[in-house]
C-alpha positions in Angstrom: -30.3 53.2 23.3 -27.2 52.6 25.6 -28.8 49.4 26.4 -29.3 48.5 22.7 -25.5 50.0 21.9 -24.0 47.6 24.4 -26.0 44.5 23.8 -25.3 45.1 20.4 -21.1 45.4 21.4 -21.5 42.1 23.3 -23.2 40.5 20.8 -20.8 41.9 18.1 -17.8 40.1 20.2 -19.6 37.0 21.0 -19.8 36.7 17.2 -15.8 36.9 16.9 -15.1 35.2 19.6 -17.4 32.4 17.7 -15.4 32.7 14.8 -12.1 32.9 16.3 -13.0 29.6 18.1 -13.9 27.6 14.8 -10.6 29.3 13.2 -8.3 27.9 16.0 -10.4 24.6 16.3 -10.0 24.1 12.5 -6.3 25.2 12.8 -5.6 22.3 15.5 -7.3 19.6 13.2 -5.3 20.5 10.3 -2.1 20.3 12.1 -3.0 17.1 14.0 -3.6 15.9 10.8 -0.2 17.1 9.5 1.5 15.5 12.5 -0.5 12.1 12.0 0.6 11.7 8.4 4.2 12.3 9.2 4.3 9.9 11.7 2.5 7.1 9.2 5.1 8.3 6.6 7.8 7.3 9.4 6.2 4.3 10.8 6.3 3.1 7.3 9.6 4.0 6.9 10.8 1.9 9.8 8.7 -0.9 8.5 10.8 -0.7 4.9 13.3 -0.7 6.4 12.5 -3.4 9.0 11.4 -5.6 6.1 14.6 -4.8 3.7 17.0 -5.7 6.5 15.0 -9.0 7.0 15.9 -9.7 3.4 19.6 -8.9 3.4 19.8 -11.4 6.7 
């Protein structure tokens, strides 16, 4: 039984060590995709802008 109680507390935090992982490596693709939106929303910007003061010239 103390064999079977410690597998089953290693196999108990191998499970949330598994989750943990796939919460952080969700976590990291949400934010890069936070960070790659903002800098299309800027690139675009400067492109506006790019384009508007290529008008005005």
């Amino acid at each position: 039984t103390v064999m079977s109680n410690g597998y089953r507390t290693l196999s108990q935090h191998l499970n949330d060590l598994k989750k943990e992982n796939f919460s952080l490596k969700l976590r990291i693709y949400f934010l890069e995709e936070r960070i790659q939106q903002k800098y299309e929303e800027s690139s675009e910007d400067v492109y506006r802008t790019v384009s508007r003061t290529d008008l005005i010239s």
